[in-house]
N, C-alpha and C positions, 0 to 999 in steps of 0.2 A: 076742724077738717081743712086741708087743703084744695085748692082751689086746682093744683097740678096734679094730675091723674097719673100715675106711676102704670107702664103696660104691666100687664104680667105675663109671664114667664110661660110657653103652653106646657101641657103637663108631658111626660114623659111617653104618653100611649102616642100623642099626635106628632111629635118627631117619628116613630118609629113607622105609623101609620104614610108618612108623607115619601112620594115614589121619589125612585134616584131618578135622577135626569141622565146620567150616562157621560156627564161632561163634570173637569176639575172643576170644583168652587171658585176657584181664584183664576180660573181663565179670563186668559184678554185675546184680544178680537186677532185671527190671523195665526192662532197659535198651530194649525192645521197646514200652510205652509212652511212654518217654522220649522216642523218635525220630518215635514218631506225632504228642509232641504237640510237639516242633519243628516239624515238616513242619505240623503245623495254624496254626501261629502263623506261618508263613514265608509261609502261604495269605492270612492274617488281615493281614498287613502290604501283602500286593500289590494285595489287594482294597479295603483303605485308601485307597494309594497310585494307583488306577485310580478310585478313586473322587473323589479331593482333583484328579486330572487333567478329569477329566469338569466338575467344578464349572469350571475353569479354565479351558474350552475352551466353556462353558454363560458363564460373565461375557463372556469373552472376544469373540465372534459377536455378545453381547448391546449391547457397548460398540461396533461394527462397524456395527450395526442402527441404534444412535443416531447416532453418527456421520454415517452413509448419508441418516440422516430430516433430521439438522441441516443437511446441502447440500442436500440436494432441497427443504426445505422455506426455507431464507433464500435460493433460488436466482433468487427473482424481481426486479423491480424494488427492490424494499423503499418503495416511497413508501406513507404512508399511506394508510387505505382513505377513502373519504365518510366524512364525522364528521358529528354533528348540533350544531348549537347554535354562536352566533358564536367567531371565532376566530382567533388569531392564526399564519398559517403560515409556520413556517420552513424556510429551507433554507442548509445547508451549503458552503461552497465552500471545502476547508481540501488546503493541500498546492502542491506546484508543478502549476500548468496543462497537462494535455499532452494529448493523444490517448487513448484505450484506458484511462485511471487515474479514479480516484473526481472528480477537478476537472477530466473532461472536458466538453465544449461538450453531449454527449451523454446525461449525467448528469446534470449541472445543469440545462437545456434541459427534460430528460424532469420533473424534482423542480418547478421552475415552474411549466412548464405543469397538472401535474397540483393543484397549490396555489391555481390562477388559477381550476382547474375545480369546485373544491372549490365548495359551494352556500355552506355555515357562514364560507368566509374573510371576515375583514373588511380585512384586509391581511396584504402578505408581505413579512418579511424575511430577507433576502440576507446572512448571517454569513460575513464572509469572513475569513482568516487565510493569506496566498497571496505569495511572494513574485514572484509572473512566472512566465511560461513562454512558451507558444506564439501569435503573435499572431494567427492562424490561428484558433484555438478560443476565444480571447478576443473576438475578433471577432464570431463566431457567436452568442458566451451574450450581449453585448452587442447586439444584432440581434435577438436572438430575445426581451430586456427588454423592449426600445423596443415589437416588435411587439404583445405581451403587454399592455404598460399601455397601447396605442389599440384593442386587443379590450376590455380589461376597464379604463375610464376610470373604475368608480368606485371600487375595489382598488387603495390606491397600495402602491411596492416601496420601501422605506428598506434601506439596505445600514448593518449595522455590523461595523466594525471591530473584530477584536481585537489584537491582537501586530502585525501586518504588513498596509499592502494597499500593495504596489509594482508598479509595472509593471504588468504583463498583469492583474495585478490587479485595479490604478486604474483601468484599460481596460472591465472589469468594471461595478466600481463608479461609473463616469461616465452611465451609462443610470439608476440608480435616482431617485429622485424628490429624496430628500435621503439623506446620509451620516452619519453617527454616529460619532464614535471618542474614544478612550481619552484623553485629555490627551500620554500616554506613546507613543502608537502609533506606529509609525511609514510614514507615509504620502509618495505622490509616486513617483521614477524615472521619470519620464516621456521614457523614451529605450529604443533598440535596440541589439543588441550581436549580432556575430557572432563566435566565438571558435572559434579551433585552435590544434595545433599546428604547426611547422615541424620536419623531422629530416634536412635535407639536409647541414648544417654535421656532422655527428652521422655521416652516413652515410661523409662523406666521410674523416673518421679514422678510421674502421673498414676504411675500404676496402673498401662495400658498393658496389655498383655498381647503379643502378635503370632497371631495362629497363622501359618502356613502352610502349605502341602504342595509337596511338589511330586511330579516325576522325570527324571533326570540329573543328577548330584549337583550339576551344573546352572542349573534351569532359572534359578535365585542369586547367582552370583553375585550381582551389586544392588541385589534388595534395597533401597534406603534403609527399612526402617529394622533391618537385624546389621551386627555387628562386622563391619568390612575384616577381609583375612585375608592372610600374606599372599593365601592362591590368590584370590582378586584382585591386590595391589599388581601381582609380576603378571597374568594372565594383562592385563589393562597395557602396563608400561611394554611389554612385549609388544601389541599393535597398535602404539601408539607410535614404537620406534619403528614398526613398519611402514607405516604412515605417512611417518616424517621422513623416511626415506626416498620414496615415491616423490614426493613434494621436493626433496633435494634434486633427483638425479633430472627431475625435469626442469628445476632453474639452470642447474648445469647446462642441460641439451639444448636450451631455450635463449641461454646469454654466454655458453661459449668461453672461451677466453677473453670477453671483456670482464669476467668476475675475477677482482683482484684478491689475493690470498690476506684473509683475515679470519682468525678463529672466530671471532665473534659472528660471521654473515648467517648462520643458518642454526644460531643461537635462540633464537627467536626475540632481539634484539629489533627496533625501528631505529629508524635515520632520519634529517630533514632530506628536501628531496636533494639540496646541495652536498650532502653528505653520501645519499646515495648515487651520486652520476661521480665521485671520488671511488667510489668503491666497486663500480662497472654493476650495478644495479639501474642503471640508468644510464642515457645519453645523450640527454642535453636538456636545457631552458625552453619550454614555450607550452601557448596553447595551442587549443582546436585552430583558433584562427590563425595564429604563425604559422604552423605545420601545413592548413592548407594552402597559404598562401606561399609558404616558402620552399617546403619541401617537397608537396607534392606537387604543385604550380598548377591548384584547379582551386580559386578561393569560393568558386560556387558551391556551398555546402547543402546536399539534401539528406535530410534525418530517417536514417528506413529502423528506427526504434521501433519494438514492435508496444504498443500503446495499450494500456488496460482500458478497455471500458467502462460504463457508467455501475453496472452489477458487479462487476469482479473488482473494484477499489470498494462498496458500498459491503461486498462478502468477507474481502480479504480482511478490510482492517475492523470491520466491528465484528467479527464471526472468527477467521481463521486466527488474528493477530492475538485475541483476546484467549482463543484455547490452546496455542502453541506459547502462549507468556506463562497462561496455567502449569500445565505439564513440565515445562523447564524447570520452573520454579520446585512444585513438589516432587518430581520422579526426577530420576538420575539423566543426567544430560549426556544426551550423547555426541559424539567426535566432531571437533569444530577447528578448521582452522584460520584460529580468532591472537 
């Protein structure tokens, strides 16, 4: 036997028998502030972190508010107010021509007249950059020059060119007094166009089949998707030659005997702008700033463009631009002078 007593082991009743104390086994002394000051530092973090939220949602509403003030407040016309002191007014006409958009008849009409009303103007010009669009609204800002400069006969209107006056443009620009353009511009199209497509050939290899119903014989005339006929071609060419007429007799009324006799002018042919002040389509070299300074002899230029707001660029181009490319594209387009 040994002389070393080995303990033994107690038996399994007297572990089970012996009370919990209520404290970890492997506690060390102090562990009881320890956990206060986690718990305080766990406090210190959310109250942080509720507060970095607060700043967040405080910029946040603040950026919301600006926002809110910046439409309500560029929600108006955007034309200039009354200025004091002589001066030269501009106005804008940049983009394709159409209804509802910044180069409407309604816009520019409105940017005019308020320019015409102006006490300080000493003239107005008509910056265009436009290749065509609706001859409808070309019509009207054309109509509504003419009326303008025999209200206010001692205010003339010079239109200058930048990049482009085509078509509905030139339609435009045929009412102002004299033209202006770039050497390089390009000026003229003096013609109408009606454009679609056909998907009947298309339908028929699919073996789509196109139920119609109409009332009126006429009512389907340039259907895309049935077969165009002769009535529809001469029915079309007929007012389009109307049309183009209208669009003739008022560059005629508009530029007078400066338009020199050439078959090709109202061909629907363009020109550089050199080529168009050759051809009495124009009458002379310069811009905004020469003209104001030289011609009109007021180089203080104040811009009465009437300005789209923060909602009407945000509707126009992802809303209206996106469902008027749609319809172009699949339905028959209608009269354009492009």
């Amino acid at each position: 036997m040994s002389d070393q007593l080995t303990p033994e082991t107690p038996p399994a009743s007297e572990h089970a028998s012996t009370p919990y104390s209520g404290k970890p086994a492997a506690a060390e002394p102090g562990w009881e502030r320890a956990a206060l000051e986690r718990i305080a530092l766990a406090a210190i973090h959310e109250q942080r972190a509720s507060r970095r939220w607060k700043i967040f949602f405080r910029f946040f509403f603040l950026f919301l508010l600006v926002l809110v003030w910046c439409v309500f407040h560029f929600s108006g016309t955007g034309v200039a107010a009354s200025t004091s002191g002589r001066h030269t007014a501009l106005v804008t006409l940049d983009g394709e021509i159409a209804a509802g958009g910044q180069a409407s008849a309604d816009s520019i009409d409105t940017a005019l007249e308020s320019a015409f009303e102006d006490s300080g103007t000493a003239g107005v010009i008509l910056e265009i950059n436009s290749p065509g669009g609706s001859p409808v609204q070309a019509g009207m800002m054309y109509n509504e020059i003419r009326r303008l400069r025999a209200k206010y006969p001692k205010i003339p209107l010079y239109v200058v060119v930048d990049d482009l006056c085509a078509s509905g443009g030139y339609y435009v620009a045929a009412a102002a007094d004299k033209i202006y353009v770039d050497k390089a511009s390009i000026v003229g199209s003096i013609g109408v166009l009606m454009e679609g497509f056909g998907f009947n050939s298309l339908m028929d290899k699919l073996g789509i089949e196109r139920r119609l119903h109409i009332s009126g014989e006429n009512k389907a005339l340039f259907d895309p998707f049935s077969p165009e006929t002769d009535k529809a071609k001469q029915y079309a060419q007929t007012m389009l030659d109307q049309i183009h007429q209208q669009f003739i007799d008022a560059v005629k009324q508009g530029r007078g005997t400066r338009l020199k006799d050439d078959p090709d002018l109202f061909s629907g042919l363009f020109w550089s702008g050199a080529k168009s002040v050759d051809l009495g389509l124009a009458d002379g070299f310069g811009d905004t700033g020469y003209v104001a300074r030289e011609v009109i002899k007021a180089p203080d230029v104040v811009d009465f463009t009437v300005k789209e707001n923060f909602a009407d660029r945000v509707a126009h181009r992802f809303g209206a631009s996106l469902g008027a490319a749609a319809v172009k594209t699949l339905m028959s387009g209608g009269v354009q002078l492009q």
